[in-house]
C-alpha positions as CSV (number, residue, x, y, z in Angstrom):
1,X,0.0,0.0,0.0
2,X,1.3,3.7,-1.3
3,X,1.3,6.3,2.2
4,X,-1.4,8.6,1.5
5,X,0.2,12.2,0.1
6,X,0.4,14.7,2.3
7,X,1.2,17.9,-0.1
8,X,-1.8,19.8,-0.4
9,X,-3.1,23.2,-2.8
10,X,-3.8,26.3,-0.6
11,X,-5.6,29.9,-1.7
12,X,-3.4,33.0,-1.1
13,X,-5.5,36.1,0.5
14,X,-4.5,39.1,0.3
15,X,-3.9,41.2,4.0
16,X,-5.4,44.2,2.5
17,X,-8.2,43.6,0.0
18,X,-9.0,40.0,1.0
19,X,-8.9,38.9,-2.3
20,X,-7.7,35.0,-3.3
21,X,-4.9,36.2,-5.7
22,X,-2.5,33.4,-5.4
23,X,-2.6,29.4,-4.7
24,X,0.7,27.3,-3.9
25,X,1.6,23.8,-2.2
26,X,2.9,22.9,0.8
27,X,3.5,19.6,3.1
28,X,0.8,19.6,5.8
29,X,3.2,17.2,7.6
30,X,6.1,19.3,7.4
31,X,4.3,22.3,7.9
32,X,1.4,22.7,10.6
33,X,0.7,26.2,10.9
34,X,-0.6,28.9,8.1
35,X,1.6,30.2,5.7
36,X,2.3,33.9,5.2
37,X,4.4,34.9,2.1
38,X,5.2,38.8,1.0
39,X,3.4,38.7,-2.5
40,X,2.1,41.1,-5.2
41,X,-1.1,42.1,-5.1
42,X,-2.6,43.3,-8.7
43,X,-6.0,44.9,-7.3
44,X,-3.8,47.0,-4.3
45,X,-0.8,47.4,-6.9
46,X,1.6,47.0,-4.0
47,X,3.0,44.1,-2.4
48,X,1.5,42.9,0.6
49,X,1.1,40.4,3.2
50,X,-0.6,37.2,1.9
51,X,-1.9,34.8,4.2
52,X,-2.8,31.0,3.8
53,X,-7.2,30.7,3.5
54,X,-9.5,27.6,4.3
């Protein structure tokens, strides 16, 4: 039997506007807490803080 795989597709929302601009992977083993990543952010034109949605 294969082990299950534990990478997983998450929405980026913007700090600001709240808007899902970005999505991206990361290992929900590995990785327990939200992800927060400096991005651009075409509606604000400016780069904000981007945080991991549900």
């Amino acid at each position: 039997m294969a082990k299950k795989d534990q990478t997983a597709i998450i929405n980026m929302a913007c700090g600001d506007c709240k808007r899902r601009n970005y999505t991206t992977t990361k290992n929900r083993q590995k990785t327990q807490d939200r992800l927060s990543l400096r991005k651009y952010c075409p509606w604000c034109r400016k780069h904000t803080e981007h945080k991991e949605t549900k």
